[in-house]
N, C-alpha and C positions, 0 to 999 in steps of 0.2 A: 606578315601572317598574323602577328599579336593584334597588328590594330584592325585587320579584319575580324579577328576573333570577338574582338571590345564591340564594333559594330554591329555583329549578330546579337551580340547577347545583349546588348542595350534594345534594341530590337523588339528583344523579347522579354526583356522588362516591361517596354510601355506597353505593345499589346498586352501580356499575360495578364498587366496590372487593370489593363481598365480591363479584361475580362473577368478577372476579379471582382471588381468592382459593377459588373453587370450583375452577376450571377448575386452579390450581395444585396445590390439593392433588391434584386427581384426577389430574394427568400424576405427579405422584412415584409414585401408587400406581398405578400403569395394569398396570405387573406383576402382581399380585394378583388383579385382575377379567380380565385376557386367558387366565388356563388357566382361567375358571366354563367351565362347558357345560351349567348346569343352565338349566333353563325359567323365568320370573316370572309366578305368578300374578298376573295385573294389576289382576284387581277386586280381590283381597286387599287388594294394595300401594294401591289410590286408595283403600281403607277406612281401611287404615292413617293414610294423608296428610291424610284428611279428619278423624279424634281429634286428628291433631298441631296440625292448624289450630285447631280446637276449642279445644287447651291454652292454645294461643296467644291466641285470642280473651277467655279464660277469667281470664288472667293480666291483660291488659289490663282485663279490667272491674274486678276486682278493685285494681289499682293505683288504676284513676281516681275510685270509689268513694272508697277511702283519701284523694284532697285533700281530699274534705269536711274531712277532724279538722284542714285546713290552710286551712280558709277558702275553699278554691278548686274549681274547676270546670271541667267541660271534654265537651263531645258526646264520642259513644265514637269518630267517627269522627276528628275531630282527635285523640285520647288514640292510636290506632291508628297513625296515622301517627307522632306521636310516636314509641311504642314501640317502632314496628315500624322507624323508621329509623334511631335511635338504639341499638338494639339489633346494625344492622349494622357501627354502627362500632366493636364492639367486636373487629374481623377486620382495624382498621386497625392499623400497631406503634406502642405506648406505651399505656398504663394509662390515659392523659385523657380519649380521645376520645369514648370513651360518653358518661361524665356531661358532658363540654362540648356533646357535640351534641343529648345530654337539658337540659341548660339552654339553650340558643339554642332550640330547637324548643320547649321550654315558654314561654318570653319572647315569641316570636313569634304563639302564641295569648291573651298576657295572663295567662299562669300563672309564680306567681315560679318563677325557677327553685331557690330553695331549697329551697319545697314540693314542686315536683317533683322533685328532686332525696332529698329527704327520704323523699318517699313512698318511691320503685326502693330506698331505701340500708334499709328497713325492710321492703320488700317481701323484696330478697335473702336477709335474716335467716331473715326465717320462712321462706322457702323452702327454704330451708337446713334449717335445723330441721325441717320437716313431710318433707323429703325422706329426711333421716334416719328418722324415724319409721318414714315407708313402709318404708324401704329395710330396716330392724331388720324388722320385722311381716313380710314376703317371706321374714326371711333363711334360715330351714328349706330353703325353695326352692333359692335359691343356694349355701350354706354347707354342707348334706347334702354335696354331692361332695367337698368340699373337707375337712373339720371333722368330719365325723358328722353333725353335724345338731342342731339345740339344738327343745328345747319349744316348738310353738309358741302355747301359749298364755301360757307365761313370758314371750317375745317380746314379745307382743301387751301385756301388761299393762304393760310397763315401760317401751315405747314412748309407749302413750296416758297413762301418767304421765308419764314427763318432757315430752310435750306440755301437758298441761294445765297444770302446773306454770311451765312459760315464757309459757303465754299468758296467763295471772295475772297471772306478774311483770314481761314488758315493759310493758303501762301504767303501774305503778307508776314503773317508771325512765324515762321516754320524759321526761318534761321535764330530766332529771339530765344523762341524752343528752344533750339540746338545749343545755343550760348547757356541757358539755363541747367540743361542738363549735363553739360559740360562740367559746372561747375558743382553739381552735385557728385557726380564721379569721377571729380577730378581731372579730367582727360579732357581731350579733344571730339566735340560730340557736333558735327556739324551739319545742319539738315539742309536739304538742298530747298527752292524757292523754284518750285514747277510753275509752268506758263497756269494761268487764268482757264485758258481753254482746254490744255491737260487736264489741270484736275476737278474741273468742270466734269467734262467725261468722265474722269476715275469716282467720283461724287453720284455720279447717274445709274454707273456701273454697279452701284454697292447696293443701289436702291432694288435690283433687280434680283437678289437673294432673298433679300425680305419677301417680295411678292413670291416666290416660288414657295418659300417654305409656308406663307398665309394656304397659298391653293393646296399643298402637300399635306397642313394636318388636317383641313375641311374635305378633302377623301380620306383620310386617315380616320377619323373621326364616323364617314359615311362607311369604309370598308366596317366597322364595328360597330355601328350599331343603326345603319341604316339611312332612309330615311328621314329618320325621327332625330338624327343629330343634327348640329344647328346650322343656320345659315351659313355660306361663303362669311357673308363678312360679320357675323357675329366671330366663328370659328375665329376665321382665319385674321380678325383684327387683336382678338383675345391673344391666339398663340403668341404673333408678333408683340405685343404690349411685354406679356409673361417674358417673355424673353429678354426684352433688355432688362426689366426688372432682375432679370438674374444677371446683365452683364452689371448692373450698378452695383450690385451688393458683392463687391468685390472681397467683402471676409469667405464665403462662402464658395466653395470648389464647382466651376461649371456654373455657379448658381442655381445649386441643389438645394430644394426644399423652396428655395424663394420663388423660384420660376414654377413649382408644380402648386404649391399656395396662391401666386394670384393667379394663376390659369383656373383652380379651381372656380377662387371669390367672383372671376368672371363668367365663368360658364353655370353656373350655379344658379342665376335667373332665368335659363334657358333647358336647362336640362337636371335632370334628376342629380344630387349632388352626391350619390354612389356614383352617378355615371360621369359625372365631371371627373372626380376624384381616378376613377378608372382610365380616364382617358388621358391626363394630366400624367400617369405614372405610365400609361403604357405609351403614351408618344416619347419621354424621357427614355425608359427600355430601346423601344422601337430607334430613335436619332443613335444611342451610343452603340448600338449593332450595329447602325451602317457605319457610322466610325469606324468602328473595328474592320469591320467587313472593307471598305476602300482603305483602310493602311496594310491591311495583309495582302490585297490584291498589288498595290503600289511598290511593299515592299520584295515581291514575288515577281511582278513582273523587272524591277529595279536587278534585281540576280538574274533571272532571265537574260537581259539585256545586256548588263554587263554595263559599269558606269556609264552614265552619258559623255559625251564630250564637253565640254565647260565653255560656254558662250563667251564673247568678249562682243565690251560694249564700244 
């Protein structure tokens, strides 16, 4: 009963906390959104919300997949809540709280939390890397206003090289990792060395969140303000760029302020830079509501259901 009790209420730390922290950032910025007078298309914007959910669901499968090469297992819908709630406390202050509450929430379903731990710290990589990719292959889109404009099938080619090229050689080092990190924490940290053509796949699979969330804030974008908001791949190359920019600057929580900064600096050629700035802060808003919104539904239907039964590999 105690450690039910601990379960709820942790619960309701992470949501409460990033709904805190929704409601906070939105009052700093409440100047910004009180002079809009434009209209939202609203089927637009719940098309939009419904790709972002999609990424999300997307990313998750993908992670829980990934423990197979760690021995472990997990239904989508414990991995979900995992994800999804350990994901919010990255909105809490200090660098720990994610992977701590990614290791308590993987130990709680019977999954080391090394593995899962392992998996997200391998997952972010490639994300990172495949986000780049996207975000180069778009850059004509974005970088025209700015640059001139570079080839884009020059783009293209050098991007799906240096991806294929990393997706080669992470297996190769994935136990080197493992030795290395070992010896940072002391322990036993051993990363498995998936086939070539797994994580080929799992490499492809990641690329395929990028592109959704590109097409998600270029309706986003078009639900508010029309239009007159910027192209598919201006938008949608800009969002993606902004975004690993906030997974690099890893001082900064979520990659707050750094990801709504260069989404400005890029949109800023193309569109009025109230309405960058506007749109920069309300797609931030807009992403951490559906956050919230899929960990209260995950955790809800999670009680509904009643634990899942715990896979074995």
């Amino acid at each position: 009963m105690t450690l039910r009790w601990l379960r709820a209420g942790a619960q309701i730390v992470l949501i409460g906390g990033a709904v805190l922290f929704l409601v906070k950032t939105a009052r700093e910025h409440a100047g910004t959104f009180s002079a809009w007078d434009g209209t939202v298309d609203w089927p637009t914007l719940l098309a939009a919300s419904v790709l972002v959910l999609g990424a999300f669901a997307l990313m998750v499968l993908t992670w829980s997949a990934s423990l197979r090469w760690w021995n472990a297992g997990v239904s989508f819908l414990s991995a979900l809540r995992i994800w999804s709630l350990s994901n919010l406390a990255r909105f809490i202050p200090g660098a720990v709280w994610q992977f701590a509450g990614l290791a308590a929430l993987a130990a709680d379903e019977g999954i080391s939390p090394l593995a899962a731990t392992g998996a997200v710290l391998l997952q972010q990589l490639m994300l990172l890397a495949t986000g780049v990719v996207v975000a180069v292959m778009m850059a004509p889109g974005w970088v025209e206003p700015i640059a001139g404009g570079l080839p884009p099938a020059a783009t293209a080619v050098v991007a799906i090289i240096a991806l294929s090229v990393l997706a080669v050689s992470i297996p190769l080092v994935m136990p080197a990792i493992g030795r290395g990190l070992g010896r940072m924490v002391k322990r036993q940290f051993a990363w498995p060395r998936p086939s070539r053509g797994a994580f080929a796949g799992y490499t492809a699979a990641l690329v395929i969140p990028w592109l959704i969330y590109a097409v998600a804030f270029w309706m986003f974008a078009r639900a508010l303000i029309g239009e007159s908001g910027p192209s598919l791949l201006v938008a949608g190359g800009a969002f993606v760029a902004s975004y690993v920019a906030g997974i690099v600057a890893v001082f900064a929580p979520a990659g707050i302020a750094v990801r709504e900064a260069a989404l400005v600096a890029m949109l800023t050629p193309v569109v009025d830079g109230r309405v960058a700035l506007a749109l920069a802060l309300g797609s931030r808003l807009w992403m951490i509501a559906l956050e919230i919104l899929m960990a209260a539904v995950v955790v809800a239907l999670y009680r509904a259901r009643g634990r899942p039964a715990r896979r074995t590999v």
